[in-house]
C-alpha positions as CSV (number, residue, x, y, z in Angstrom):
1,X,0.0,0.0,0.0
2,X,1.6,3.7,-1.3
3,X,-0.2,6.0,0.8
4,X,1.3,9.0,2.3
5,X,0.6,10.7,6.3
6,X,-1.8,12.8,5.1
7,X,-4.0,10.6,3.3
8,X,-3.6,8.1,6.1
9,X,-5.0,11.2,8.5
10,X,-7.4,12.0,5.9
11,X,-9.0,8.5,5.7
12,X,-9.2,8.2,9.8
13,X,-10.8,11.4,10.5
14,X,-13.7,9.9,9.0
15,X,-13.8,7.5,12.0
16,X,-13.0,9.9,15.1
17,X,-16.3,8.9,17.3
18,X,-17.1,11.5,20.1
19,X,-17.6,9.4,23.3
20,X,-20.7,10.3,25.7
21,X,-18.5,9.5,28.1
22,X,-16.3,12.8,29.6
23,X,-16.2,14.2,25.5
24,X,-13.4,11.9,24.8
25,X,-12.7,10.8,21.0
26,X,-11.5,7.7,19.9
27,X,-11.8,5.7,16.6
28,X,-14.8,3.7,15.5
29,X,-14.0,1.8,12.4
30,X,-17.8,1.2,12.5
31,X,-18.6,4.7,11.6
32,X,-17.5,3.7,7.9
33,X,-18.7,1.5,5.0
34,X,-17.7,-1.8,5.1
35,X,-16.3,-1.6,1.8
36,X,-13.9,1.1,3.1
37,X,-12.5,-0.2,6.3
38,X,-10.1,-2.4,5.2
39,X,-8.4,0.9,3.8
40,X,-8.3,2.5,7.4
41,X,-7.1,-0.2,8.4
42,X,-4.2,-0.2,6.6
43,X,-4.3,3.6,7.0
44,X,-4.0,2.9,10.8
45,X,-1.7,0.1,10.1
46,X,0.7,2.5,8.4
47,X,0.7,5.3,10.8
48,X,1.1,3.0,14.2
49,X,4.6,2.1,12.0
50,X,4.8,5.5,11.5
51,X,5.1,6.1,15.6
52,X,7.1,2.5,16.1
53,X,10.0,3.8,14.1
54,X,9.5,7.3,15.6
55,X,8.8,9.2,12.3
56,X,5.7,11.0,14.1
57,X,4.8,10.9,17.6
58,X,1.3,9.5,19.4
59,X,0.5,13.2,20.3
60,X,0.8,14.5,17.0
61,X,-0.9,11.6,15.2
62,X,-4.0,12.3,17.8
63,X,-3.7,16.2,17.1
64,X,-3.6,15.7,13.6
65,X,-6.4,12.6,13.5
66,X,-8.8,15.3,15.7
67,X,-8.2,13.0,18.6
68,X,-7.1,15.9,21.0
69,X,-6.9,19.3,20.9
């Protein structure tokens, strides 16, 4: 899969879920058609290697996903 950061961001913004609980966020791969969450999850595949090899950090993926502010 060739996909860049920003794409992979792109695609999992569509599955940030705003919890009842306290206003946290997470993300629900439910939130998207079937059809397209095999892509985020390669999207989130691909950034969660990002953070292993210590191109990006958890705290910017979040910020940038619309996880935290």
């Amino acid at each position: 899969m060739s996909i860049s950061y920003e794409e992979a961001v792109s695609k999992l913004k569509k599955a940030v879920k705003t919890s009842h609980i306290d206003n946290q966020k997470h993300l629900d791969l439910t939130l998207v058609d079937p059809i397209q969450r095999e892509d985020l999850q390669k999207a989130l595949m691909f950034v969660k290697a990002m953070i292993v090899r210590g191109e990006i950090s958890d705290s910017q993926f979040k910020s940038d996903v619309g996880l935290e502010a």
